[in-house]
Residue frames as a rotation matrix with the C-alpha (Angstrom) as fourth column:
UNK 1
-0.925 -0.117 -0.360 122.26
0.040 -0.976 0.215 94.17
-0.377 0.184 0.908 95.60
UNK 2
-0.112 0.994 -0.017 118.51
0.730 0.071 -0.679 95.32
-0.674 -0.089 -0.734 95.69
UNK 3
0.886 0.319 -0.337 118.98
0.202 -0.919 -0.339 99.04
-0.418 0.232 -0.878 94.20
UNK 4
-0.331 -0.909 -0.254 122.12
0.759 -0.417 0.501 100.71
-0.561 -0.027 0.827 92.62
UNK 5
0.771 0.331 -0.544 122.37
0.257 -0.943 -0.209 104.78
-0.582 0.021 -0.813 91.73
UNK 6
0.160 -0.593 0.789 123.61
0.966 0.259 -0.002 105.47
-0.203 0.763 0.614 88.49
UNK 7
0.551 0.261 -0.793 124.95
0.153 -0.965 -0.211 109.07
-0.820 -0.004 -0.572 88.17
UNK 8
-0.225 -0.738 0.637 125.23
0.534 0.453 0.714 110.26
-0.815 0.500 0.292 84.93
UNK 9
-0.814 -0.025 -0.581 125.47
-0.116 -0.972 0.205 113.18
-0.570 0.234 0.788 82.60
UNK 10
0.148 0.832 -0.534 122.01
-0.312 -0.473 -0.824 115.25
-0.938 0.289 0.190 80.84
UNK 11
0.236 0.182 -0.955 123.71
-0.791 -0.535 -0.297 115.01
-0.565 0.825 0.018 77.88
UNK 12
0.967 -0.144 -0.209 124.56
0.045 0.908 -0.417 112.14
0.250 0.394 0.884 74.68
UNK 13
0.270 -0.942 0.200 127.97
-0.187 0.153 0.970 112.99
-0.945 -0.299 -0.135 74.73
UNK 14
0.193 0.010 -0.981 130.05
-0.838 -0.519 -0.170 113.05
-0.511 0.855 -0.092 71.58
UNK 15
-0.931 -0.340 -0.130 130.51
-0.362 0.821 0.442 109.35
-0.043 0.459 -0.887 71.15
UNK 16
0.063 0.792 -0.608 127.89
-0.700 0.469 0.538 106.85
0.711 0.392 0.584 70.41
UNK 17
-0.394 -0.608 -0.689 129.70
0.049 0.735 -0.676 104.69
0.918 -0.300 -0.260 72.68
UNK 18
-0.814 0.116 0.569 128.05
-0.518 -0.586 -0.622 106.57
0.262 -0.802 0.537 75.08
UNK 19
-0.017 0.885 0.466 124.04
-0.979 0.080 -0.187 105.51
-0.203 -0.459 0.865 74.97
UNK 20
0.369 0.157 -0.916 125.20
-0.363 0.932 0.014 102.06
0.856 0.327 0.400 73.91
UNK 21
-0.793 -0.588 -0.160 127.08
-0.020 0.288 -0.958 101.75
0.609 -0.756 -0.240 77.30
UNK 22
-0.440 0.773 0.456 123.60
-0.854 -0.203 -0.480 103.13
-0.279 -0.601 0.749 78.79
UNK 23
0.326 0.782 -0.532 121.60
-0.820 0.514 0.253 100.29
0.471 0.354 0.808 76.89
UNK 24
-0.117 -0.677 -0.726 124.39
-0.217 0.731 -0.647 97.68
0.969 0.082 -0.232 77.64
UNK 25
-0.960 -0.248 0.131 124.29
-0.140 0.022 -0.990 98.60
0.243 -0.969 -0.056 81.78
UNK 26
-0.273 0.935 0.226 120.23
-0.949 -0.224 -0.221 98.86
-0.156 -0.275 0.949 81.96
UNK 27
0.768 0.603 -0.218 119.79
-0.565 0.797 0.214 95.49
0.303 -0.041 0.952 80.88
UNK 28
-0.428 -0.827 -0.363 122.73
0.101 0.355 -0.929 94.20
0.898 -0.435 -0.069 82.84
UNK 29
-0.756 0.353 0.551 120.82
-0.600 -0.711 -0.367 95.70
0.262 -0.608 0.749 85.48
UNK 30
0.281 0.958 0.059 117.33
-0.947 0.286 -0.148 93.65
-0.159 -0.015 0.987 84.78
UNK 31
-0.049 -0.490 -0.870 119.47
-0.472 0.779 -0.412 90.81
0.880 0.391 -0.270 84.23
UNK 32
-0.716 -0.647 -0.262 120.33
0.171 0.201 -0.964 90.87
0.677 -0.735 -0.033 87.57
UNK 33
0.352 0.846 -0.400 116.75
0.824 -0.078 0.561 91.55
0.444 -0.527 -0.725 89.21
UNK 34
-0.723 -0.192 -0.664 118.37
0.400 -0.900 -0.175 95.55
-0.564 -0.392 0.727 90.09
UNK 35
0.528 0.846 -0.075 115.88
0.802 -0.525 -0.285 98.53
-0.281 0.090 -0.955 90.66
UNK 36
-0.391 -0.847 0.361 117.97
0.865 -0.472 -0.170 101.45
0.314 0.246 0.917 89.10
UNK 37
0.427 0.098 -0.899 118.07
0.586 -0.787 0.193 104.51
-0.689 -0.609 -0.394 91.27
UNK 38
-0.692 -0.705 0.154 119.31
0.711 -0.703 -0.018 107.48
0.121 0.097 0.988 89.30
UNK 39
-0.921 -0.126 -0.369 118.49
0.223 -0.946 -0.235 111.57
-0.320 -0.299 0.899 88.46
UNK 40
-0.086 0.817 -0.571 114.90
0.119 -0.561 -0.820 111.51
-0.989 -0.138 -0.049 86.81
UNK 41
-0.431 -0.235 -0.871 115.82
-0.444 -0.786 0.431 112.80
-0.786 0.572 0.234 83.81
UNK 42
0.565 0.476 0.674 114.43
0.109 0.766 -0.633 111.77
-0.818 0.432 0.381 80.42
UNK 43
0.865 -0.164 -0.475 117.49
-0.406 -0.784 -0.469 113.34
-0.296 0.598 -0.745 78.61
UNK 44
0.248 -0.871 0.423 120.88
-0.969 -0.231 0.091 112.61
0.019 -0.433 -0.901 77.93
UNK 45
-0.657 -0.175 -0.733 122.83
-0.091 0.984 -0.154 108.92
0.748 -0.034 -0.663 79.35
UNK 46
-0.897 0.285 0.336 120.73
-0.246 0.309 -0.919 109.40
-0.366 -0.907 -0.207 82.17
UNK 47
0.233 0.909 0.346 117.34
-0.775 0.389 -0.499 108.79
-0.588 -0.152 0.795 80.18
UNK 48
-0.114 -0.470 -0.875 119.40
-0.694 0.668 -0.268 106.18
0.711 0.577 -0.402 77.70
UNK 49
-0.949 -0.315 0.002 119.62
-0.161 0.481 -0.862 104.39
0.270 -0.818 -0.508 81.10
UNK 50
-0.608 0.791 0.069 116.27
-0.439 -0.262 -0.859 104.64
-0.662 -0.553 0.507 82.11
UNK 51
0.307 0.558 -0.771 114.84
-0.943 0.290 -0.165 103.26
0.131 0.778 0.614 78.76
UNK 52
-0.529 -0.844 -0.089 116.88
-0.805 0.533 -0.260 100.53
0.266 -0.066 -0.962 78.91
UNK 53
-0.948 -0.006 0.319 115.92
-0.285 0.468 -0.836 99.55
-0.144 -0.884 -0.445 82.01
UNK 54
-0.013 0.999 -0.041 112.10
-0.495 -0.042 -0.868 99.74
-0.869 0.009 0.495 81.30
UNK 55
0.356 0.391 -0.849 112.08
-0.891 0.416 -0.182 98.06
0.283 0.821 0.496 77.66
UNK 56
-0.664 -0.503 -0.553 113.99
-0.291 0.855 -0.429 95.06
0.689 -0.124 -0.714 79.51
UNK 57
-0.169 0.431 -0.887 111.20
0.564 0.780 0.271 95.00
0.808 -0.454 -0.375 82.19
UNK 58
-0.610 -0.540 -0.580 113.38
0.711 -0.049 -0.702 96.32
0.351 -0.840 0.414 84.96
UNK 59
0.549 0.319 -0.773 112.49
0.754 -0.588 0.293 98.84
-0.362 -0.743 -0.563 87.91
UNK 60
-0.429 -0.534 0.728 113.47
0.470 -0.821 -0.325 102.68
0.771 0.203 0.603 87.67
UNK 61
0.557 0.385 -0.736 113.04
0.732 -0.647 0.216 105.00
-0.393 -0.658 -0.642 90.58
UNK 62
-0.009 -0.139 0.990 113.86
0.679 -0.728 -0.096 108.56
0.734 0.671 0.101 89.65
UNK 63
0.402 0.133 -0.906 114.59
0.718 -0.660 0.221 111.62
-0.568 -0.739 -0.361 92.08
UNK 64
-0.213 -0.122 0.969 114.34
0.858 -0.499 0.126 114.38
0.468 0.858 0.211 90.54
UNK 65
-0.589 0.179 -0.788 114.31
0.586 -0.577 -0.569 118.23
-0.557 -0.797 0.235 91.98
UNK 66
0.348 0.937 0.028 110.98
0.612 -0.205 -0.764 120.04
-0.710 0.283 -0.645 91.37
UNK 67
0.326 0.001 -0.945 112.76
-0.244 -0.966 -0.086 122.80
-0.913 0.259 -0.315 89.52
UNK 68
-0.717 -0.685 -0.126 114.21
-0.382 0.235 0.894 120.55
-0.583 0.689 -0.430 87.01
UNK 69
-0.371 0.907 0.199 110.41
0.595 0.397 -0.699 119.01
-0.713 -0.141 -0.687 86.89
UNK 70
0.144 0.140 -0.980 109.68
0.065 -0.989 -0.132 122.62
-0.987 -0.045 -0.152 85.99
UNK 71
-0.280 -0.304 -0.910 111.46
-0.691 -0.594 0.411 122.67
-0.666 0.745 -0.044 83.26
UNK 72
0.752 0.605 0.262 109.76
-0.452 0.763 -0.462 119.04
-0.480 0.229 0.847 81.78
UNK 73
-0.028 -0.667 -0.745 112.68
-0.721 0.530 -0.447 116.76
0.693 0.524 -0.495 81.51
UNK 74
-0.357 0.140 0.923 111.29
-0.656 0.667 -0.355 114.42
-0.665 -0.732 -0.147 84.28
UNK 75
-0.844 0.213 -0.492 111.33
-0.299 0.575 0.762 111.21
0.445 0.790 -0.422 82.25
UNK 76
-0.041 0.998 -0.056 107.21
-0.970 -0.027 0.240 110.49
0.238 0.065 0.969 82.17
UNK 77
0.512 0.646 -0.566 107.07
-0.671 0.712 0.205 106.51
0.536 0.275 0.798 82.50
UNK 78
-0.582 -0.697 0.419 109.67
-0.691 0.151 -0.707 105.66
0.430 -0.701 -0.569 85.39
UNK 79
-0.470 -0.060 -0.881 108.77
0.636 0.669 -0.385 102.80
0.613 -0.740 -0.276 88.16
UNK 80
0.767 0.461 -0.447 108.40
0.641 -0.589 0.492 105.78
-0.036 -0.663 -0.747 90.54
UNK 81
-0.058 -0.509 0.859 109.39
0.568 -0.724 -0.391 109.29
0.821 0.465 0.332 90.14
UNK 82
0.194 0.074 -0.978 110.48
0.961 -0.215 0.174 111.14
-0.198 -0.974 -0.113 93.94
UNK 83
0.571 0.274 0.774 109.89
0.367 -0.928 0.058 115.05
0.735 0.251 -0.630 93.72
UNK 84
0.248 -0.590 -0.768 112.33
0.954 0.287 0.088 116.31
0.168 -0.755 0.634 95.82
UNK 85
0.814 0.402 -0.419 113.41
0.437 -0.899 -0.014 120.17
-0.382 -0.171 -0.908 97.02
UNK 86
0.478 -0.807 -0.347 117.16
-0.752 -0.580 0.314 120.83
-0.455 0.110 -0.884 96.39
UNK 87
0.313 -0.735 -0.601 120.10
-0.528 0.392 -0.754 118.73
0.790 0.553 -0.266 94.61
UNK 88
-0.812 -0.583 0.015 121.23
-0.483 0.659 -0.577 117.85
0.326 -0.476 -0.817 97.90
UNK 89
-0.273 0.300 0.914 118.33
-0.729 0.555 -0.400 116.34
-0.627 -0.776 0.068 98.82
UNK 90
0.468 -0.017 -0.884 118.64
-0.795 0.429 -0.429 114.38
0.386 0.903 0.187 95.45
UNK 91
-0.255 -0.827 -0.502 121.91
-0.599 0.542 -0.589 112.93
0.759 0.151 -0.634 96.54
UNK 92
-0.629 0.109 0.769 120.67
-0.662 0.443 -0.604 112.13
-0.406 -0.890 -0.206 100.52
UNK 93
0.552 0.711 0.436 117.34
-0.568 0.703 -0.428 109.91
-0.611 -0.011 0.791 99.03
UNK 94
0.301 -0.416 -0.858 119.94
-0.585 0.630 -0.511 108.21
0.753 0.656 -0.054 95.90
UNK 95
-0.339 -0.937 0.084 122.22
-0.811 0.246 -0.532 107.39
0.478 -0.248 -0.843 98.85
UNK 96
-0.578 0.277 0.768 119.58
-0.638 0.432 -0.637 105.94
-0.508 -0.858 -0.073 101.35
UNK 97
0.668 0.744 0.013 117.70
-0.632 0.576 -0.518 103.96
-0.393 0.338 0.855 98.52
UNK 98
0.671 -0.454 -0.586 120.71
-0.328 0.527 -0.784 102.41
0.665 0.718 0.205 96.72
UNK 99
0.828 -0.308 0.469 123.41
-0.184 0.641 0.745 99.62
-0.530 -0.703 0.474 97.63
UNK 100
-0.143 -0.990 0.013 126.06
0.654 -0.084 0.752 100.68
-0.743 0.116 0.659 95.50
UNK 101
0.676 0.538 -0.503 126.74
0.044 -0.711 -0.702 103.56
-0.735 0.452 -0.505 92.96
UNK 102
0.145 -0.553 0.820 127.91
0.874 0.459 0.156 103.52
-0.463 0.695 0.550 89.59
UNK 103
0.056 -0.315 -0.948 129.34
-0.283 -0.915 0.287 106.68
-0.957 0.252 -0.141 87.70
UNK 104
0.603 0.119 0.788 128.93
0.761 0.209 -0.614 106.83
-0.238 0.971 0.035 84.01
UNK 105
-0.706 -0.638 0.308 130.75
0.672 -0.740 0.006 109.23
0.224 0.211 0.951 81.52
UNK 106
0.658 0.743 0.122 129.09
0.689 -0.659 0.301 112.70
0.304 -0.114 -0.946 82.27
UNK 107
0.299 -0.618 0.727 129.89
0.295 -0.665 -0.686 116.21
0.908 0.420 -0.016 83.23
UNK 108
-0.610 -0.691 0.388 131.19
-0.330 -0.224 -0.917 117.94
0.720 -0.688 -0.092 86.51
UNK 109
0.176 0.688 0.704 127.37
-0.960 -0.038 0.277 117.51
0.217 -0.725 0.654 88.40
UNK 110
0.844 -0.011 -0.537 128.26
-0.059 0.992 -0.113 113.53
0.533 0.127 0.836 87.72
UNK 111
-0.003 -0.948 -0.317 131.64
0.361 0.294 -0.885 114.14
0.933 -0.117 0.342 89.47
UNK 112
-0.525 0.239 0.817 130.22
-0.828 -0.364 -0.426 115.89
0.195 -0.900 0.389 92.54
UNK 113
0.372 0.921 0.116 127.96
-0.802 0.255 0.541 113.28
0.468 -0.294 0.833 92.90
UNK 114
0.526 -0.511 -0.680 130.62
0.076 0.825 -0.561 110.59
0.847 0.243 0.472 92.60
UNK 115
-0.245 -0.963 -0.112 133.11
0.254 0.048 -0.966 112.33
0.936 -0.266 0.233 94.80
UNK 116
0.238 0.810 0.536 130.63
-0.772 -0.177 0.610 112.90
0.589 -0.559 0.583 97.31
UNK 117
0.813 0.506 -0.289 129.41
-0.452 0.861 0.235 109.32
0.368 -0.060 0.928 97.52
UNK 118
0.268 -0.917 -0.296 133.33
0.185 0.351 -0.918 108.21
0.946 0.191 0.264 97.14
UNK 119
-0.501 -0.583 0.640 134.28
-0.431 -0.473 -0.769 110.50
0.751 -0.660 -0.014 100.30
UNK 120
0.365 0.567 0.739 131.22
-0.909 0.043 0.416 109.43
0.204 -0.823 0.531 102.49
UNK 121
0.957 0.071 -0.281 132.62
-0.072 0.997 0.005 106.06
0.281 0.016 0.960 102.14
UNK 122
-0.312 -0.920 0.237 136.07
0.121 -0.286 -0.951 107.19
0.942 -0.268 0.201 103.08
UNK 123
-0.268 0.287 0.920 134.54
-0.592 -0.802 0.077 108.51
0.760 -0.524 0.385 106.16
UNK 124
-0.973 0.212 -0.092 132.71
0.230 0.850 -0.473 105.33
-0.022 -0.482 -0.876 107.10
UNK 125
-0.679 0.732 0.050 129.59
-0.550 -0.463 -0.695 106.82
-0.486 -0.500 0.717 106.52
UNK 126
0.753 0.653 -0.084 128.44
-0.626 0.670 -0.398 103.96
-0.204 0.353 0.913 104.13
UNK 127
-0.134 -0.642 0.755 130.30
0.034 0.759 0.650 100.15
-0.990 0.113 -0.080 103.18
UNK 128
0.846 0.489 0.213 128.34
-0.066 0.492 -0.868 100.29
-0.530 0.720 0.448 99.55
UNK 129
-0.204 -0.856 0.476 130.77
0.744 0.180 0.644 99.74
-0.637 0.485 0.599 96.64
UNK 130
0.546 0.051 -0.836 131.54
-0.283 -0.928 -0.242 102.77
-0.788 0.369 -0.492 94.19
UNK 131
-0.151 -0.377 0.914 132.40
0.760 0.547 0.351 102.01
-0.632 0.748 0.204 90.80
UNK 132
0.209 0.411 -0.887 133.45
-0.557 -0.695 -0.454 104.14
-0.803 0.589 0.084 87.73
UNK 133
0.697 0.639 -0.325 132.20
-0.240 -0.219 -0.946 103.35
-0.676 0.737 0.000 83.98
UNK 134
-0.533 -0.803 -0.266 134.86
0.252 -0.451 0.856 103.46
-0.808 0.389 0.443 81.93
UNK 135
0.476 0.583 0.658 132.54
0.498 0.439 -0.748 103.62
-0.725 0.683 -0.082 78.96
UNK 136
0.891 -0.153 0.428 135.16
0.328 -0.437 -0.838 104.58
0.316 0.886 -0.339 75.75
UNK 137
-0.248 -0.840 -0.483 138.02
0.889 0.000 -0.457 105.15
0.384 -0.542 0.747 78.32
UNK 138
0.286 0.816 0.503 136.32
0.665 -0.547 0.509 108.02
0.690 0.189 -0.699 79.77
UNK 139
0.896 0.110 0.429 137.32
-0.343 -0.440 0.830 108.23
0.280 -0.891 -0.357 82.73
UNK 140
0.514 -0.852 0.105 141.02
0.734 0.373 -0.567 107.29
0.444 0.368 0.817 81.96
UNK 141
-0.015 -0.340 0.940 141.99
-0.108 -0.935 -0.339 110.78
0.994 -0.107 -0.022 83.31
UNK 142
0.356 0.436 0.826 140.34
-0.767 -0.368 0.525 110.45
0.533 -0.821 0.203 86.49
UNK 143
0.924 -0.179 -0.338 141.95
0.276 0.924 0.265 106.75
0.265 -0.338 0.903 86.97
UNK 144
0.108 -0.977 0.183 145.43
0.682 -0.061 -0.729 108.35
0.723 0.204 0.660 86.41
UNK 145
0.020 0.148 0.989 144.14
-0.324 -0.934 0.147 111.21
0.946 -0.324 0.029 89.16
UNK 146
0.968 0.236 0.084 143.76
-0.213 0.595 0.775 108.55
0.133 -0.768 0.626 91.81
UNK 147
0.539 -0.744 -0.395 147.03
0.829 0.552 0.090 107.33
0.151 -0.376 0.914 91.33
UNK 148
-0.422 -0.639 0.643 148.79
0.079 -0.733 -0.675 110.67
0.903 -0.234 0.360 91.51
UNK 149
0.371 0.558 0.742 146.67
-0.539 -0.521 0.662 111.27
0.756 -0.645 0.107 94.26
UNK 150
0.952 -0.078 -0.297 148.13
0.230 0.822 0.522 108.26
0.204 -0.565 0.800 95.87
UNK 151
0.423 -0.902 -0.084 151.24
0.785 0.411 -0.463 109.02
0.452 0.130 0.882 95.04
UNK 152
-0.408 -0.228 0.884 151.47
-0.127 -0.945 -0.302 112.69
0.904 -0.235 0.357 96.14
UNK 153
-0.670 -0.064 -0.739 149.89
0.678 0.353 -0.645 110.90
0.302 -0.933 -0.194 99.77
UNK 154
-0.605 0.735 0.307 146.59
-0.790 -0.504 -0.350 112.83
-0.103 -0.454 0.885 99.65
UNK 155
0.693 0.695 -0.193 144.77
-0.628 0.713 0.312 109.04
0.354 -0.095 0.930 99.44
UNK 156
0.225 0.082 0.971 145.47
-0.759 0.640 0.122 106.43
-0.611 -0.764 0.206 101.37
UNK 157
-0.727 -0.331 -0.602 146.50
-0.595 0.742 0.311 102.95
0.343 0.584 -0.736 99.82
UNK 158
-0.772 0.567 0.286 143.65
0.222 0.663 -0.715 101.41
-0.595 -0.488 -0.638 101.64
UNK 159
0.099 0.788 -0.607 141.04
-0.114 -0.597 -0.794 103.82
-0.988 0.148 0.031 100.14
UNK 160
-0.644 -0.468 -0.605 142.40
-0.492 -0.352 0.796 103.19
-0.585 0.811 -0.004 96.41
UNK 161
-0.988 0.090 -0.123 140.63
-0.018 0.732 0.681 99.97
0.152 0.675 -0.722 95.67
UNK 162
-0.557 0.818 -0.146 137.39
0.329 0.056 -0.943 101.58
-0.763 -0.573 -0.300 96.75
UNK 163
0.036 0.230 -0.972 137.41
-0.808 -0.566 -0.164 103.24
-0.588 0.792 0.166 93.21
UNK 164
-0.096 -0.157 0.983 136.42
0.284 0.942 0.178 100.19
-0.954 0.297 -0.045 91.44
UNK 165
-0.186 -0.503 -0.844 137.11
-0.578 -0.639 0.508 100.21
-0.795 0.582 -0.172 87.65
UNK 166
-0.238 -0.271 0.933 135.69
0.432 0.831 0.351 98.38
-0.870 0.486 -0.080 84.45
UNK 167
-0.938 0.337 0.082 134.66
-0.024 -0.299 0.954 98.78
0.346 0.893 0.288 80.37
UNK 168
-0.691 0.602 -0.401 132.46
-0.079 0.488 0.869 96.60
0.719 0.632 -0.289 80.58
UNK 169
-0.382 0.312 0.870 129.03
-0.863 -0.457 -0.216 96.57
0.330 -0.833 0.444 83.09
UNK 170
0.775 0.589 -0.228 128.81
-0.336 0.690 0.642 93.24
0.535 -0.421 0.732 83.76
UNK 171
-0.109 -0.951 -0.290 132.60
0.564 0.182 -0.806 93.33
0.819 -0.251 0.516 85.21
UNK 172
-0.629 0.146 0.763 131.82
-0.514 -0.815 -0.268 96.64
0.583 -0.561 0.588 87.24
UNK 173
0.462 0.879 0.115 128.60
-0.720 0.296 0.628 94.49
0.518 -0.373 0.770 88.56
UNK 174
0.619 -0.305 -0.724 130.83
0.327 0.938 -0.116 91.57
0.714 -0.165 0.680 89.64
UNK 175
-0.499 -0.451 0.740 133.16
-0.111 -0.813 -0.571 94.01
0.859 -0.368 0.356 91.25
UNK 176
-0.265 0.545 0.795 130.31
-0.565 -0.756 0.330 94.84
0.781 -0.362 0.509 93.11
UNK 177
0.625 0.780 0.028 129.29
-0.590 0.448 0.672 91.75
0.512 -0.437 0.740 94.42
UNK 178
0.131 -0.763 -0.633 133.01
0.807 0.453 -0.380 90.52
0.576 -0.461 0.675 95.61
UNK 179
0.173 -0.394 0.903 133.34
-0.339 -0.884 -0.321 94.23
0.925 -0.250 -0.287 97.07
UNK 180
0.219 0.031 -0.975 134.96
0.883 0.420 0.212 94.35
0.416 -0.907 0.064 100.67
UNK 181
0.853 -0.003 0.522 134.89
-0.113 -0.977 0.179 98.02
0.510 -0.212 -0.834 102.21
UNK 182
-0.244 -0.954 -0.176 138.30
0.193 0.131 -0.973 98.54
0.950 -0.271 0.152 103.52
UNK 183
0.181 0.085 -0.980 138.27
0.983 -0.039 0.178 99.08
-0.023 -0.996 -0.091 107.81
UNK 184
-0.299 -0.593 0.748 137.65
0.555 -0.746 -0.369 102.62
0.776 0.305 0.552 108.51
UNK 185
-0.564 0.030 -0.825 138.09
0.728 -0.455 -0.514 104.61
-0.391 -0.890 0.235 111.95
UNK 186
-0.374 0.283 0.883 135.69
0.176 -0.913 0.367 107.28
0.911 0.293 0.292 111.78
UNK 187
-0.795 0.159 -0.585 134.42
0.397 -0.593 -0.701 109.84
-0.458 -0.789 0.409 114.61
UNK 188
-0.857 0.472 -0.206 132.02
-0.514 -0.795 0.322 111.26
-0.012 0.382 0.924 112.22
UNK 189
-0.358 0.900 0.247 127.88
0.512 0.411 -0.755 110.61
-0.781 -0.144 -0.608 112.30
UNK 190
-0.384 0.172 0.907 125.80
0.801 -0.427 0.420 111.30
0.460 0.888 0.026 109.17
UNK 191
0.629 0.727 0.276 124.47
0.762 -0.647 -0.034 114.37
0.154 0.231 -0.961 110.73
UNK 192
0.483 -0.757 -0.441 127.79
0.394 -0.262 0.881 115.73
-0.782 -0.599 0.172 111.06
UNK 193
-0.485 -0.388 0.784 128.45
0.817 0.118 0.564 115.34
-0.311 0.914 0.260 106.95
C-alpha cells in the first residue's frame, strides 16, 4: 500500500477521542511509508489527520473542490493540494490515487463517500480494501446495520467481510494488508457507474 484515502468529517466532533484517533492513524500512516489521500481540508478530523501526517514527516495529497477553496479551508502546507470542479470529481481522483480507503467518525458526506467506495467494490469496480474507524465505538451503529442488512438478505455473506472493522489503526492497517477481495461477477465498466 502506496496511498490510502481517509474520509472524514469537517468537524472535531464531541469527543476528544476523536483528533487523538486522527494523530494516532497519521503517524501509523508515516510509520508505514503511506502518502495520505484525503478531502483538503484544514478543519475538523480531516485537518487533525493531515497535521499528523506532516509533523511525522509523511506525504499528504489533498483534493479539494475550488468552491470549498473559496471559502479558505484548503489546509495551506499539504504534500500537494489537487483543485478539482465538483465533489464527484473529488471522489473519482481519491479513488484513482489511493489503494485502500479508510472511514473515520464523521458526518453523512463521510458516509456517501464510504458507501460509494464500499458499493464500487461490490460491483467489481475496484479489489482495494475498505475499512471503518471505529474511533470511540463510532461506528457501532453502522456495524450492527451490516448485519441486519445481512440478515434481512439485502448483502450478500460474501460482501460482509469487505467492511473491515478495528479501534485501533494499526489493526485496520493490518487488515489491510491480509485483505482478499471476495470473487465478484460483474457486467458493469467504470463508465457505466
Amino acid at each position: 500500500m502506496n496511498k490510502i484515502a481517509v474520509f472524514c468529517g469537517s468537524s472535531n466532533g464531541a469527543s476528544e477521542h476523536y483528533q487523538q484517533g486522527a494523530k494516532a492513524l497519521g503517524e501509523e500512516l508515516v510509520k508505514r511509508n503511506i502518502t495520505l489521500v484525503y478531502g483538503g481540508a484544514s478543519v475538523g478530523v480531516m485537518g487533525a489527520v493531515a497535521d499528523a501526517v506532516l509533523a511525522a514527516g509523511g506525504q499528504v495529497i489533498g483534493v479539494l473542490p475550488g468552491f470549498l477553496q473559496n471559502r479558505e479551508i484548503a489546509h495551506k502546507h499539504l504534500s500537494e493540494l489537487i483543485i478539482v470542479d465538483s465533489m464527484h470529481e473529488r471522489k473519482t481522483v481519491m479513488a484513482e490515487l489511493a489503494d485502500g480507503f479508510i472511514a473515520m467518525p464523521g458526518g453523512p458526506g463521510t458516509l456517501e463517500e464510504f458507501f460509494e467506495i464500499f458499493t464500487w467494490a461490490q460491483l467489481g469496480l475496484h479489489q482495494k480494501p475498505c475499512g471503518l474507524l471505529n474511533i470511540n465505538r463510532y461506528y457501532d451503529p453502522l456495524i450492527a446495520m451490516f448485519d441486519r442488512m445481512l440478515q434481512e438478505q439485502f448483502l450478500q455473506e460474501k460482501y460482509r467481510p469487505m467492511a473491515l472493522v478495528a479501534e485501533d489503526p494499526v489493526q485496520l492497517l493490518d487488515q489491510f494488508n491480509s485483505y482478499k477481495p471476495p470473487a465478484v461477477k460483474t457486467y458493469l465498466t467504470e463508465q457505466q457507474t
